[in-house]
C-alpha positions as CSV (number, residue, x, y, z in Angstrom):
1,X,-23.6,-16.3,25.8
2,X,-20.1,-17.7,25.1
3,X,-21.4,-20.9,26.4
4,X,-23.9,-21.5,24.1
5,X,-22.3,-22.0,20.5
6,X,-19.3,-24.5,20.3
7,X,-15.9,-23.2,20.0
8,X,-14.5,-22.6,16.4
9,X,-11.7,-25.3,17.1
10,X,-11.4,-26.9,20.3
11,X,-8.7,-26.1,22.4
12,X,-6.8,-24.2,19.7
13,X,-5.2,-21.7,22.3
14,X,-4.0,-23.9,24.0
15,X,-2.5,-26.2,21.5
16,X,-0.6,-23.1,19.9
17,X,0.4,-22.5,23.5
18,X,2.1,-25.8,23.8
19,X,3.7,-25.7,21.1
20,X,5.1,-22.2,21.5
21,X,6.5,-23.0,24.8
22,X,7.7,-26.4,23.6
23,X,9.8,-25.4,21.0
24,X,13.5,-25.6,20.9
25,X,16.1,-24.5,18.6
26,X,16.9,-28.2,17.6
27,X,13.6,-28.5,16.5
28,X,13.7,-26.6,13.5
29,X,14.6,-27.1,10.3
30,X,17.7,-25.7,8.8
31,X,15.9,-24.1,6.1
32,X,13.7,-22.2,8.6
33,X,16.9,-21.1,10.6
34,X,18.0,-20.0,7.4
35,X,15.0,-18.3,6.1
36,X,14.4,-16.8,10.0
37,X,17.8,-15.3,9.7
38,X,17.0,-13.7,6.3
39,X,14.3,-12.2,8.1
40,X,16.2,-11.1,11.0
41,X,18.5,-8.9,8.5
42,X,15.7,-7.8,6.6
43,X,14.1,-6.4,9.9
44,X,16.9,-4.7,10.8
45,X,17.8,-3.0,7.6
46,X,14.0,-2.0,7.9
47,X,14.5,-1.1,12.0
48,X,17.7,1.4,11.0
49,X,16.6,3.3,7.9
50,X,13.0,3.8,9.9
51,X,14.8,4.7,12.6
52,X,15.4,8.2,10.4
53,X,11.8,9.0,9.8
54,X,9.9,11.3,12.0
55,X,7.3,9.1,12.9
56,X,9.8,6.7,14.7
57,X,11.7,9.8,16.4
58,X,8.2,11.4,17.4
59,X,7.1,7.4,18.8
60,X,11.4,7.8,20.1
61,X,10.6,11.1,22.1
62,X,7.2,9.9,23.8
63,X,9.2,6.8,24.9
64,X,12.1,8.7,26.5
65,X,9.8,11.2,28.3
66,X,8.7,8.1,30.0
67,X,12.3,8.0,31.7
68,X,12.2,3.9,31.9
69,X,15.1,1.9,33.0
70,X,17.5,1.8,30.0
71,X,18.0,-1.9,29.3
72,X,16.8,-2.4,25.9
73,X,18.6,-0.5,22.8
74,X,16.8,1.7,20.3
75,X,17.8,0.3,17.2
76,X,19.7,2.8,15.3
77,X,19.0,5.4,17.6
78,X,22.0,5.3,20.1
79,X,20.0,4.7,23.3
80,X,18.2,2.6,25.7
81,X,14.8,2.3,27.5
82,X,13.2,-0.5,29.1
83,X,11.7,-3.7,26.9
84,X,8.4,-2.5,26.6
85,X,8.9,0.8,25.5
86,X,11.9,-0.3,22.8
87,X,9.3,-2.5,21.6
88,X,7.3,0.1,20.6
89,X,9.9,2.0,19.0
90,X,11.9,-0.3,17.2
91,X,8.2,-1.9,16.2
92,X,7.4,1.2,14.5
93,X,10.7,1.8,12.9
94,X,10.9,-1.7,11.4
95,X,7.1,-0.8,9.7
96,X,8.0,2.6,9.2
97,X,8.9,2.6,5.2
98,X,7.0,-0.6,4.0
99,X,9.6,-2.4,3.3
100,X,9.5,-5.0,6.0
101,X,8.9,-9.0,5.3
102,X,5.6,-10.5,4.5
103,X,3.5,-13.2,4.9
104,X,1.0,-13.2,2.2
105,X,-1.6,-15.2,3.6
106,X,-1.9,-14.1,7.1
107,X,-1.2,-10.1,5.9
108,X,1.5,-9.7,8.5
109,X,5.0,-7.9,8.4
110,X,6.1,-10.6,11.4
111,X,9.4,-9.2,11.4
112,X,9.1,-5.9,12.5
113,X,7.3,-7.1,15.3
114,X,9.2,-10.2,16.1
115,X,12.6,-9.0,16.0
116,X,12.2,-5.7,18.3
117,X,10.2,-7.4,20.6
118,X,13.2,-10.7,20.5
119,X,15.9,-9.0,20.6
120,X,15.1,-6.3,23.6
121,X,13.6,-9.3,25.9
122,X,16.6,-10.7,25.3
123,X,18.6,-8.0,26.8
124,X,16.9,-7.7,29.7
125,X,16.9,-11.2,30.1
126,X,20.9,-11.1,29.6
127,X,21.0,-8.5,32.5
128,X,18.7,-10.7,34.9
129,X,20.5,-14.0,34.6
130,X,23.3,-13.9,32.2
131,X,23.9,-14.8,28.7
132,X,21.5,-15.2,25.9
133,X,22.5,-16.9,22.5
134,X,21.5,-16.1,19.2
135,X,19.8,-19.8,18.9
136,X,17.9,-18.6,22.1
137,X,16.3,-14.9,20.0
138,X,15.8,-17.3,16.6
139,X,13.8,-20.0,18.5
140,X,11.7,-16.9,19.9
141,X,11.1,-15.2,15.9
142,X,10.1,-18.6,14.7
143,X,7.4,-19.3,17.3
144,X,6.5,-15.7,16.6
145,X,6.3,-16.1,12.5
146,X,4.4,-20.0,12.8
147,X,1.8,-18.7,16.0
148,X,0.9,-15.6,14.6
149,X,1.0,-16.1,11.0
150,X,-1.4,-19.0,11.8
151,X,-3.6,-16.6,13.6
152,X,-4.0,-14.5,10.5
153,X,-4.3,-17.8,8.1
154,X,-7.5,-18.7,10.5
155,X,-8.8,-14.8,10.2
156,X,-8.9,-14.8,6.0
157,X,-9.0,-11.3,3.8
158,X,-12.6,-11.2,6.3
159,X,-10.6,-9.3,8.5
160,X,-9.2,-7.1,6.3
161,X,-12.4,-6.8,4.5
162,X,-14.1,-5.5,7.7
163,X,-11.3,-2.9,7.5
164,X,-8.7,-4.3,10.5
165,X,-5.1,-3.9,10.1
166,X,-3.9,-7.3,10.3
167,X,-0.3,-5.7,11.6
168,X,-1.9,-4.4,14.4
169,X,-4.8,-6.6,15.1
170,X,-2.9,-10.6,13.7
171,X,0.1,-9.0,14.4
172,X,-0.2,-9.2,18.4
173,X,0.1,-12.7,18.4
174,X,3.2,-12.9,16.7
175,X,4.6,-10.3,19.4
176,X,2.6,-12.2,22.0
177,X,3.9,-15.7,21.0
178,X,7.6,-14.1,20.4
179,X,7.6,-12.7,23.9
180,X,6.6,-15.8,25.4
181,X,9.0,-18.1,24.0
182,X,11.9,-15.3,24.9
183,X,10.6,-15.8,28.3
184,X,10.6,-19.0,28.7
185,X,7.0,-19.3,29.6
186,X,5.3,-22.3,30.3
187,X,2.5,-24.1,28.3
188,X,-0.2,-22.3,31.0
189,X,1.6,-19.2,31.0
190,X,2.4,-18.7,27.6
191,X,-1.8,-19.7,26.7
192,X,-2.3,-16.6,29.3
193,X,-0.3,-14.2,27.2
194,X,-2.2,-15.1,24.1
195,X,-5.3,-14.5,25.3
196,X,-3.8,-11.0,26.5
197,X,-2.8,-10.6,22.9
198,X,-6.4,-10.8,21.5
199,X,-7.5,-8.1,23.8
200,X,-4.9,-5.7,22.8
201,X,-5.0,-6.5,19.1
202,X,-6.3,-3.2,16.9
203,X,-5.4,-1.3,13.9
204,X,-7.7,0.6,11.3
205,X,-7.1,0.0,7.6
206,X,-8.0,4.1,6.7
207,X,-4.5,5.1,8.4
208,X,-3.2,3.9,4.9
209,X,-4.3,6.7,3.4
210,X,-1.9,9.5,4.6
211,X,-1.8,8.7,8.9
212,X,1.5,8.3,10.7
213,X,-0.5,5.9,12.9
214,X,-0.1,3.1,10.0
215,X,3.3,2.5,11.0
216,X,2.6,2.6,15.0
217,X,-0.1,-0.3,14.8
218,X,3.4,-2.5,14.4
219,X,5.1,-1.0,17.8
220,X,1.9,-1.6,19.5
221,X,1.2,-4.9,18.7
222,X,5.0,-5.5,19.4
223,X,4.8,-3.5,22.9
224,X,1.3,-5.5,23.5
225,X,3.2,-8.9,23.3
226,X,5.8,-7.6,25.7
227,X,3.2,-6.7,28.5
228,X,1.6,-9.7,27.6
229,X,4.6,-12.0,28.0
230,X,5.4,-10.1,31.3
231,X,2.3,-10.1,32.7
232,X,1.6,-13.8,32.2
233,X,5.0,-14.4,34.1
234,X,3.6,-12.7,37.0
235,X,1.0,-14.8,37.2
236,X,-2.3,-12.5,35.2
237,X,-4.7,-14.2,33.1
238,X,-5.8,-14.0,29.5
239,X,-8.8,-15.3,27.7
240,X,-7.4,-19.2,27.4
241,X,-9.9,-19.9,24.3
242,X,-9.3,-16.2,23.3
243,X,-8.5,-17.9,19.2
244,X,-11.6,-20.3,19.1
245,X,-14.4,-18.7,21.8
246,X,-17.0,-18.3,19.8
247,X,-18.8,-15.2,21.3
248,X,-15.9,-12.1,21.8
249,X,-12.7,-14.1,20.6
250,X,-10.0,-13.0,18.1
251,X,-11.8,-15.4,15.3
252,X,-15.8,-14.8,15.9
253,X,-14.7,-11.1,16.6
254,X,-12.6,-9.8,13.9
255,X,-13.4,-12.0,10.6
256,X,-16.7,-12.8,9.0
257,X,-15.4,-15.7,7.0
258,X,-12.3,-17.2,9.4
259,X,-11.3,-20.4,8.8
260,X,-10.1,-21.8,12.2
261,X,-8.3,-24.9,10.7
262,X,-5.5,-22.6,9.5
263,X,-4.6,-22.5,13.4
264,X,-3.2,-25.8,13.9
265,X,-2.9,-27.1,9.8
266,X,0.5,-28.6,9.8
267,X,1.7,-27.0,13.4
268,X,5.0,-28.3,13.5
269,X,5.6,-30.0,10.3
270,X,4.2,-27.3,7.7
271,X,6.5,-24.2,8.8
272,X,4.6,-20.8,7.8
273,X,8.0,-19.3,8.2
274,X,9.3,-20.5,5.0
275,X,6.1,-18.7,3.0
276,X,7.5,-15.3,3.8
277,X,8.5,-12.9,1.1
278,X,10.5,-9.8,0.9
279,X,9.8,-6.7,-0.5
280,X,12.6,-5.2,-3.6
281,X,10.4,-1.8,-3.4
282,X,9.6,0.5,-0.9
283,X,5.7,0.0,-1.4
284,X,3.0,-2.1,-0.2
285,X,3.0,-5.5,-1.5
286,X,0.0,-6.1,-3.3
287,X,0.9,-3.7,-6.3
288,X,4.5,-5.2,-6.6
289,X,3.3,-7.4,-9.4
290,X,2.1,-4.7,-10.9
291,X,4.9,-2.5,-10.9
292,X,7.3,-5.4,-12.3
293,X,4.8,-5.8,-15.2
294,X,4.7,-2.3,-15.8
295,X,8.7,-2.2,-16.2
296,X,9.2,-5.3,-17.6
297,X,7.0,-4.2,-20.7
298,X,8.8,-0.7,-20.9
299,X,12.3,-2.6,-20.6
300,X,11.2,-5.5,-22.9
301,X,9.6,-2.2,-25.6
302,X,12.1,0.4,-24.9
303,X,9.3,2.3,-23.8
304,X,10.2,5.8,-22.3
305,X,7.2,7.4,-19.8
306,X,6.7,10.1,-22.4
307,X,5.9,7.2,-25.0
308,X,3.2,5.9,-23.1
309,X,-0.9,6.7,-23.7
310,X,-2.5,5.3,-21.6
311,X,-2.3,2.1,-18.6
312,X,-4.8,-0.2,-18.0
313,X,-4.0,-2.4,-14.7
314,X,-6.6,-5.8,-13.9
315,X,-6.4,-6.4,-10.1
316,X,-8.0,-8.7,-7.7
317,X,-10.5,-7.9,-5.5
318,X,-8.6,-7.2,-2.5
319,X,-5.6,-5.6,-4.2
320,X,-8.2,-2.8,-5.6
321,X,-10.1,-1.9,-2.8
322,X,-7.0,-1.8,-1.0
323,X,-4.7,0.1,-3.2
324,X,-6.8,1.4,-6.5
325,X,-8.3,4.8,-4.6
326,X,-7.6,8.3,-6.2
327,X,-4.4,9.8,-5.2
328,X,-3.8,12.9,-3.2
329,X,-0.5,13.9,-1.9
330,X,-1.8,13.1,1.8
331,X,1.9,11.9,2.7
332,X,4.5,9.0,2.5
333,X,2.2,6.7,3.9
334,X,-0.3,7.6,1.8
335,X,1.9,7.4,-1.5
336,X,3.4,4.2,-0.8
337,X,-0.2,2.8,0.2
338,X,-1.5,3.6,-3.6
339,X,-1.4,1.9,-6.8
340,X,-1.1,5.0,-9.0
341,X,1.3,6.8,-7.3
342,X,3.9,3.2,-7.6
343,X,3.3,2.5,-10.9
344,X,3.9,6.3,-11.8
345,X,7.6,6.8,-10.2
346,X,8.3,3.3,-11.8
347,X,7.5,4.8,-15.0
348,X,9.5,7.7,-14.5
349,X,12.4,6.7,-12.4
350,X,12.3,2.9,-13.0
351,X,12.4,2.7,-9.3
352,X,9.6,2.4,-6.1
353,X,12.5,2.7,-3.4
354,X,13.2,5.0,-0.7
355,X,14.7,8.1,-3.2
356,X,10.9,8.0,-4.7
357,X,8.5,8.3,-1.5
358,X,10.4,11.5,0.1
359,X,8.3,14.4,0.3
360,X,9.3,16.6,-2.1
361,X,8.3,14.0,-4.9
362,X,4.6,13.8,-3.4
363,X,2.8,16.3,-5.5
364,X,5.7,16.5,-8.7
365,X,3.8,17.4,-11.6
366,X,5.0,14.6,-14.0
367,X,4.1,12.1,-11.2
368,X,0.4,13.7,-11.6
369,X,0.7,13.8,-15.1
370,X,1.4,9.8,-15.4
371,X,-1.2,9.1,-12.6
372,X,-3.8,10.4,-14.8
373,X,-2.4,8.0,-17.7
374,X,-3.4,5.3,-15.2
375,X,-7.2,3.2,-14.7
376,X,-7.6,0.0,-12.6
377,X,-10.2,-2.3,-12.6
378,X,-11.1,-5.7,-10.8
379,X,-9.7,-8.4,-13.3
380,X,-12.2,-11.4,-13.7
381,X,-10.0,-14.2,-14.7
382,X,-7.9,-13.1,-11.6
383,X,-10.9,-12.9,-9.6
384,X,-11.6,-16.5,-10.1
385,X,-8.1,-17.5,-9.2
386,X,-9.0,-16.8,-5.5
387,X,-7.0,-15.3,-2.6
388,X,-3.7,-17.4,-3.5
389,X,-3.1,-15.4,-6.6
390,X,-4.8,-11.9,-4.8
391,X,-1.3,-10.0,-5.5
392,X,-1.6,-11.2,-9.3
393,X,-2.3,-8.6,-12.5
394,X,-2.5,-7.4,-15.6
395,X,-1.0,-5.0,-17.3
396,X,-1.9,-3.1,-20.6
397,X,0.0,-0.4,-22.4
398,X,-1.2,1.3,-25.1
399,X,1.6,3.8,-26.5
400,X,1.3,6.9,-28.2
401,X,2.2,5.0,-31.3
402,X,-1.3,3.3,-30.6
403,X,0.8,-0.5,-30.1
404,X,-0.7,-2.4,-27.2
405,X,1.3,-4.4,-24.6
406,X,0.3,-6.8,-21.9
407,X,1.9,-8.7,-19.4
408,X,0.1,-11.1,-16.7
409,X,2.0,-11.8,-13.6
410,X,0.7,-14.1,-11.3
411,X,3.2,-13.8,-8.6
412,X,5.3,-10.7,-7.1
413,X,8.8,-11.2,-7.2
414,X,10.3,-11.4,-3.6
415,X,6.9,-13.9,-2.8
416,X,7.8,-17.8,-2.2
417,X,6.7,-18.3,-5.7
418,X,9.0,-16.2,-7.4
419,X,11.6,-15.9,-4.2
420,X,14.7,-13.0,-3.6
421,X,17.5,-15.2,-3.7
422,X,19.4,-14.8,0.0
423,X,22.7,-12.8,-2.2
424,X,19.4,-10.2,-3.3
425,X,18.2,-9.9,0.6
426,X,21.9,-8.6,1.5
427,X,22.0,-6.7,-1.4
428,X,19.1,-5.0,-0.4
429,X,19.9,-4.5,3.2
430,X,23.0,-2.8,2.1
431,X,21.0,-0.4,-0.6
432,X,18.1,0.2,2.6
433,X,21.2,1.4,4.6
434,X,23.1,3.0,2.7
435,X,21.7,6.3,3.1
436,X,22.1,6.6,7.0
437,X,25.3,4.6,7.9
438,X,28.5,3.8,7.1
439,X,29.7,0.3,4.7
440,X,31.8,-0.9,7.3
441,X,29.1,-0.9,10.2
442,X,26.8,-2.1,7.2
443,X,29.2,-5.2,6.7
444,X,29.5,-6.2,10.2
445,X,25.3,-6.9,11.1
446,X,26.1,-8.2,7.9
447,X,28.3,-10.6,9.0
448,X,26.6,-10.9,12.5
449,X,23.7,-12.0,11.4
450,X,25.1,-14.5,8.9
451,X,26.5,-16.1,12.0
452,X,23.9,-15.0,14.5
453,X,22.8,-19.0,15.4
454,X,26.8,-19.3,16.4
455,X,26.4,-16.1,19.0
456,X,26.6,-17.6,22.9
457,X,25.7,-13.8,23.8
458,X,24.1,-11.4,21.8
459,X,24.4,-8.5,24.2
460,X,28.1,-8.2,22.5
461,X,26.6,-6.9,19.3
462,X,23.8,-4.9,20.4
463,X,26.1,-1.6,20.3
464,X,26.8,-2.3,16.9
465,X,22.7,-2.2,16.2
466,X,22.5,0.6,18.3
467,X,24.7,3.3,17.4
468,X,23.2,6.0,15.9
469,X,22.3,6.0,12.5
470,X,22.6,9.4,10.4
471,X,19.5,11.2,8.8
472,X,19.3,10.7,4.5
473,X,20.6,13.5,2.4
């Protein structure tokens, strides 16, 4: 059947592949080092804070029932397992509070998947054959964040739209690629363990509305890449057209629109790296412009949540139907998931970070009370804007006093439009932390990672990212 229909764009497995396996570390620019690195610290702030949440310790449990040969660290945890299953773990961990990096095109978190799956293949690779520098596990994330990211360009909002989880589903490749690269896998080899990737991509988009299985799409797509990786070593096969085959691939499979240019636009020249964002609340991305809007007019008004009547909130398309959908206390996942419940504790507390999704703040009765202050509708002016602008909106206040305010943003801030300077990344690292270790250890990954392309062996500070972390007040 395959056979019959022309591939979506010829040889564009392959052509990731060889780049992938191709890359080196003096290949890449200095501001994608840099921004990779920002990502790297992100991810780990992300990785030991999750690390604290029962989801991670139920995912931590399974994976030490297994009884694997410790040789990769559970981040934050203050033990080992083998690659695989730490990819799992520390997957989930670094998804496990929404507050890890994103690429807004594509829909991916790549770092919690790249830098788990990165950093415990380089372990084990330090224990087979010696040494492996910090310019070896950065090459590895940035073949992770340019491979897969262009995976999820290619599969468009179609994919979310058919309700897919690009983390799960897009988010395979970047472990996939990641893996690979780690390894050292050939142009063959490494095209082997992509097509692996395609067949172990999954995720469903309705575990955002109160499952723990939300956050474990990102350990299995990170755990996929290792096997993938591993088994392509060995020698096992994958789909080689597994991207463009136009019956059963990734592409013709997953999206109804994809737009298999975005593979290979710019590969090597146009680094997709350097369009991830990072996330100043604890919430999923697309309301962030919304919640700015909402307390930069209450700041800007000196507007208390008691003074407010009523909150209208324009959307786009993708951004209600994702995000707009009534409120129950169904969980974290859930509250973090949904526009009302954000925009409420912003109102309240002036914050959307990790004090405001614990579970005794779930069903508070002046959260309800402001929810039902609340409407959201599908703006058309920022419907016609298209997907670039589909985390834009509108917000309008109308206060008790019956004065009307309204603010447009087009851009979230922490996006690459309206960036988190590198000073507010740290700053937030430290404020993620905070609650579960101490300042000192905080300082040090600080400085680690500040110096991580400068590391000949980074087995020397994997204690440091493994000692346990304590659980939040």
């Amino acid at each position: 059947m395959s056979s019959q229909k022309p591939p979506l764009l010829a040889n564009a497995t392959r052509d990731l592949a060889r780049f992938g396996s191709a890359l080196r570390y003096e290949d890449i620019p200095a501001d994608v080092i840099a921004r990779i690195k920002l990502s790297l610290l992100d991810s780990l702030g992300c990785c030991l804070f999750g690390a604290t949440l029962p989801w991670t310790q139920k995912v931590a449990a399974l994976a030490e029932q297994e009884g694997a040969k410790p040789v990769a660290t559970l981040i934050g945890l203050g033990r080992k397992t083998s690659a695989s299953l730490a990819a799992l773990v520390n997957g989930t961990s670094g998804h496990a509070f929404e507050l890890d990096d994103i690429h807004k095109e594509s829909i991916i978190h790549a770092g919690s998947i790249a830098t788990p799956v990165a950093l415990g293949l380089a372990e084990l690779n330090a224990q087979k054959s010696g040494k492996v520098s910090g310019q070896d596990v950065l090459t590895a994330m940035v073949a992770g964040y340019e491979i897969g990211h262009r995976v999820g360009n290619a599969a468009t909002m179609s994919l979310f739209f058919r309700g897919f989880h690009p983390q799960g589903t897009s988010g395979a490749f970047v472990a996939a690629a990641t893996a690979a690269r780690m390894l050292n896998l050939d142009a063959t080899q490494f095209q082997h363990a992509l097509g692996m990737a395609g067949s172990q991509s999954g995720g469903l988009m309705a575990a955002q509305e109160g499952a723990m299985v939300k956050r474990f799409h990102s350990g299995r797509a990170a755990q996929s890449g290792v096997y993938s990786a591993q088994l392509a070593a060995n020698g096992f096969t994958g789909i080689l057209d597994a991207l463009e085959a136009p019956y059963g691939g990734y592409l013709s499979t997953y999206s109804d629109e994809p737009n298999p240019s975005r593979l290979t636009a710019g590969l090597g020249k146009s680094w997709e790296t350097l369009n991830v964002g990072y996330k100043p609340h604890a919430s999923v991305t697309s309301i962030h412009s919304a919640l700015d809007g909402l307390a930069a007019i209450m700041q800007e008004q000196k507007l208390k949540a008691g003074d407010i009547a009523k909150v209208e909130t324009g959307l786009s398309p993708m951004t209600h139907v994702h995000c707009a959908w009534e409120y129950k206390a169904q969980g974290v996942t859930a509250a973090q998931m949904n526009l009302y419940y954000g925009m409420a504790v912003i109102a309240l507390d002036g914050a959307a970070f990790t004090e405001q999704f614990r579970e005794a703040r779930l069903s508070d009765p002046q959260i309800l009370d402001f929810i039902s202050r609340i409407t959201a509708h599908v703006d058309p002016e920022i419907e016609k804007m298209g997907a670039p602008f589909r985390h834009a909106s509108r917000v309008k206040i109308t206060a008790r006093n019956g004065q009307v305010f309204e603010k447009l943003s087009l851009h979230r801030r922490g996006s690459p439009e309206y960036p988190l300077s590198a000073e507010e990344v740290v700053h937030k690292f430290r404020n993620v932390v905070a609650p579960c270790m101490d300042k000192a250890a905080a300082e040090k990954i600080i400085a680690t990672v500040n110096q991580f392309e400068t590391l000949a062996d980074i087995s020397s500070v994997m204690p440091l990212l493994g000692a346990a972390v304590r659980s939040p007040k």
